[in-house]
N, C-alpha and C positions, 0 to 999 in steps of 0.2 A: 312303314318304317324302311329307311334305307340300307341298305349293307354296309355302306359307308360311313355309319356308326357305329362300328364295332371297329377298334381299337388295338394291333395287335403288338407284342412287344417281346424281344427276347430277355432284356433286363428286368429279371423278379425284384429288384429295387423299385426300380420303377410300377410294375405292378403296383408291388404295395403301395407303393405312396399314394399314387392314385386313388385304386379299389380299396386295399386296405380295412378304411371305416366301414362300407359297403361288407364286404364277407365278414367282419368282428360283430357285423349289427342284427346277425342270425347264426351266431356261430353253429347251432346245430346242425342246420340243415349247407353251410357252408364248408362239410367239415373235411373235405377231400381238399379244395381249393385251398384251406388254409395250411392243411399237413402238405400238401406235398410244395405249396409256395417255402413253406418256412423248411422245410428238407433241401430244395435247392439254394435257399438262400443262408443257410449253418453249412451247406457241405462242400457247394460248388456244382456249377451246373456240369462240371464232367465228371461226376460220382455217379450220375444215371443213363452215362449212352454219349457218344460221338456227335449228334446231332444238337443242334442248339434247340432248349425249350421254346414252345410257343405259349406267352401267355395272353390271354384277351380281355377286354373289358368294353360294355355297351354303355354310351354317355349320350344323354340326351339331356339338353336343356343346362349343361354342368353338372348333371347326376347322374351318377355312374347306377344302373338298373339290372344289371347282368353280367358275367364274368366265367374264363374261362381257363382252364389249362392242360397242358399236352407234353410228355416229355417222352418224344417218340424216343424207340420205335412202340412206346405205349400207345394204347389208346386217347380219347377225350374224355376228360374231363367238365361237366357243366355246373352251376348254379341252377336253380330253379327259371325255365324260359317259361314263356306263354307262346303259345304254335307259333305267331308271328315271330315273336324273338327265333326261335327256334330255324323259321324260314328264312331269315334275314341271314342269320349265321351261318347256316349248311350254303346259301348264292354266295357268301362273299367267301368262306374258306374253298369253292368249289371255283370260282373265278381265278382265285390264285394257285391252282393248281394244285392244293393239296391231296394228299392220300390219306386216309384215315380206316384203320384197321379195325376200330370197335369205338362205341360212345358207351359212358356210364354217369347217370344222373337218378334222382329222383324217379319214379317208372314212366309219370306224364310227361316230361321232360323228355327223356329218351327216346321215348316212343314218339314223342314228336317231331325230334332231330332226325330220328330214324327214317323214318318217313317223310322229313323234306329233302335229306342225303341222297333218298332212293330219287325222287323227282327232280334233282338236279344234278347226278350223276348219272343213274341208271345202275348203282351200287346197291345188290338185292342184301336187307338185313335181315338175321337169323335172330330168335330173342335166346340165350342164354337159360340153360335149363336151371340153373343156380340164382336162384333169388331171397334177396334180401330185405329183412325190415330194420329201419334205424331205429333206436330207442334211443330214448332220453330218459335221467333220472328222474324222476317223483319225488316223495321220502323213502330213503333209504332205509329197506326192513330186512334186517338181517335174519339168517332162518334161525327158527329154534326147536331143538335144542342143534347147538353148532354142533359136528363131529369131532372127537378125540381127535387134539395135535395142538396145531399154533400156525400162524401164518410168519413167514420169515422172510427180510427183503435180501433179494440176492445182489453182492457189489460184484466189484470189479475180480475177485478173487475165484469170483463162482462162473467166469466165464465159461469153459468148459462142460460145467451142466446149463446154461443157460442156452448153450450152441447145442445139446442135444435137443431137449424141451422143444426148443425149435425149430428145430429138423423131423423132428416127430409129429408135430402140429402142422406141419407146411406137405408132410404126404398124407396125411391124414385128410385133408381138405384140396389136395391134388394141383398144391402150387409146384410151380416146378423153381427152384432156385438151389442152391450152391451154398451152403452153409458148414463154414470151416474156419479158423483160424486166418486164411488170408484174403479171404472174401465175404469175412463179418460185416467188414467196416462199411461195405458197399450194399449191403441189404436192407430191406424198409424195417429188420427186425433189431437195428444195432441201437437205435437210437430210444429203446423204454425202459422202462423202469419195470424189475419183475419182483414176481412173491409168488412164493413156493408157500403148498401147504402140507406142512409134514407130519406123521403120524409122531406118537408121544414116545417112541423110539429115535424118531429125526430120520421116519423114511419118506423121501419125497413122494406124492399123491399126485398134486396138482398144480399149475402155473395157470398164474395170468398176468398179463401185462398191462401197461399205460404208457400211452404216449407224454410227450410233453405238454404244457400247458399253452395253446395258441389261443389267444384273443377271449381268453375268460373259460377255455374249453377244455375240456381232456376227454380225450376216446378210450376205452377201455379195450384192448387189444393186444395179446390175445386171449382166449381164454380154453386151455385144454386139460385133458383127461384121459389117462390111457385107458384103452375098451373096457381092459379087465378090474378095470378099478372103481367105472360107475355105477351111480346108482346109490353112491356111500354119501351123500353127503358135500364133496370136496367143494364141486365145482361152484355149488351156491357158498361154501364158505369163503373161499380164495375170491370169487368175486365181491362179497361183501368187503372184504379186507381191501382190495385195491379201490372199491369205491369209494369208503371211509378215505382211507389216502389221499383218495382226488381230491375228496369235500372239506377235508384238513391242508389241500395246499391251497384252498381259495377259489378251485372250480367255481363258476357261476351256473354251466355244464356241464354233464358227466353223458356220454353217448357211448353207444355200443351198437356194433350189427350183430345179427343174429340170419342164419338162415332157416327162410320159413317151412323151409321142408322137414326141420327139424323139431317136431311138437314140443319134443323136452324140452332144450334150452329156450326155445320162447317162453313153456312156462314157468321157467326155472325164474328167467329176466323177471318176468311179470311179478314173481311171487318177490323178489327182492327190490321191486316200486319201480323198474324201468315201464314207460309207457310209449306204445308206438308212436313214431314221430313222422315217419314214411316210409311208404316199399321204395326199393331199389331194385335196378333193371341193368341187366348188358345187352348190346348191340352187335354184334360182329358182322363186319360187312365183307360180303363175296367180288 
C-alpha cells in the first residue's frame, strides 16, 4: 500500500462528501470521526483551536477504506486500520512533517499506529492508564423496580445547573476544561441534550447526556452521579431514560464508553442490553 493513498484535507465539507457514506456505514465503531466531523462542520473550524483541522481519508480502487481526523493541538483520531493501513498512514503523516501528541482508536488500531509512529519517527509511545470499552445498544432493559423520582429533560432555562453537572463530571473523570457562562459555547459539553433524574421532591440525583444524532447514531454521553448518592439506583435509571430517547428519535445506534476499570458501570451498561462493541486505547507520544 502506498502512502500516497491517503488523502488529506482541511475542508470537513469536503471530508464528508467523500467519506461520508464510508463512517455512516459503521456508524458505531466510526463514532469519534463522525462527532467530532459534524462538531467542526455546525460550529466552525475556529470553535476548536487556531490551527486548521487535518481531516484524512484512504481511497483505493474509488473506495474510500479508512479515514481520519485531527484537530490539533489534539490528538488523532482513526477509524479501524489493518497494520498496513496503519503503516502507510504514520510514513505519509511522518514525511510531511507532522507532530502528533497522542493517537486514539479502537485498541488494535492504536497500537498498531503506535508502533509504526515509533518506527518512523523514533517517537517512544506510553499506552494510557484509562481505557475504554464501547457499547452499543442491544434491547433495551430498563431496571426494575426504577427508584422513586422521574426523569426530566433540562432546556435552555436550566443552563446554570447543566454548567455545574458538568463541571462536576469533567473533575470527576480528570478532564481539564473551563466551564462557565463564557466558554460553554466552545466545549464538546454544549452541544447535548441532558435529563436529570430527580428525587419525588424534585431533588436532582443524576445526569446523563446525548449527543446529536449523526448518520443514524447517538452516543450516550455523559453519564454521572455524585459519590454520595450511588448505589441508589439513579444512574441505571437516568440512563434508561436517555436511551428510550435516542430509540424514540429514530437512533438505528445507541453507543456509550464505559471505563473498564470501573466494574460497576460496565455492569450497570450490561444489565440495561448495552453489549461490548470494542476496547479503546490512548497513545501518548514522548
Amino acid at each position: 500500500m502506498r502512502p500516497d493513498d491517503w488523502h488529506l484535507t482541511d475542508d470537513v465539507d469536503d471530508f464528508l462528501a467523500r467519506a461520508g457514506d464510508f463512517l455512516r456505514s459503521r456508524p458505531g465503531l466510526h463514532v469519534m470521526p463522525l462527532t467530532w466531523a459534524e462538531r467542526v462542520r455546525t460550529r466552525g473550524a475556529d470553535a476548536f483551536g487556531t490551527e486548521a483541522p487535518v481531516f484524512g481519508l484512504l481511497e483505493r480502487a474509488g473506495e474510500v477504506r479508512a479515514a481520519f481526523y485531527r484537530l490539533p493541538p489534539r490528538g488523532l483520531g482513526l477509524t479501524p486500520l489493518t497494520p498496513e493501513q496503519a503503516d502507510s498512514l504514520a510514513a505519509h503523516l511522518a514525511a510531511l512533517g507532522h507532530s502528533l501528541p497522542s493517537v486514539s482508536a479502537d485498541h488494535s488500531t492504536a497500537t498498531a499506529f503506535a508502533e509504526a509512529w515509533q518506527r518512523h519517527t523514533g517517537a517512544t509511545p506510553k499506552l494510557r492508564d484509562t481505557r475504554l470499552c464501547l457499547y452499543r445498544l442491544g434491547t433495551l432493559t430498563p431496571p426494575e423496580p426504577m427508584p422513586a423520582g422521574r426523569g426530566r429533560v433540562l432546556g435552555e432555562q436550566d443552563l446554570e445547573q447543566v454548567m455545574f453537572w458538568c463541571g462536576e463530571f469533567a473533575k470527576a473523570v480528570g478532564e481539564v476544561v473551563s466551564i462557565d457562562a463564557d466558554s460553554w459555547a466552545g466545549t464538546r459539553f454544549a452541544d447535548k441534550r441532558y435529563t436529570l433524574w430527580e428525587t419525588p421532591d424534585g431533588t436532582p440525583v443524576s445526569i446523563a447526556g446525548m449527543n446529536p444524532m449523526i448518520g443514524g447514531q447517538i452516543q450516550v454521553d455523559i453519564v454521572y452521579t455524585p459519590a454520595h448518592l450511588r448505589g441508589r439506583g439513579y444512574a441505571g435509571a437516568v440512563t434508561a431514560e436517555v436511551s428510550r430517547a435516542a430509540l424514540a428519535a429514530g437512533a438505528r445506534e445507541v453507543v456509550l464508553f464505559a471505563d473498564l476499570a470501573n466494574p460497576t458501570s460496565n455492569a450497570l451498561y450490561q444489565r440495561l442490553g448495552y453489549r461490548p462493541l470494542t476496547n479503546w486505547a490512548a497513545y501518548d507520544f514522548s
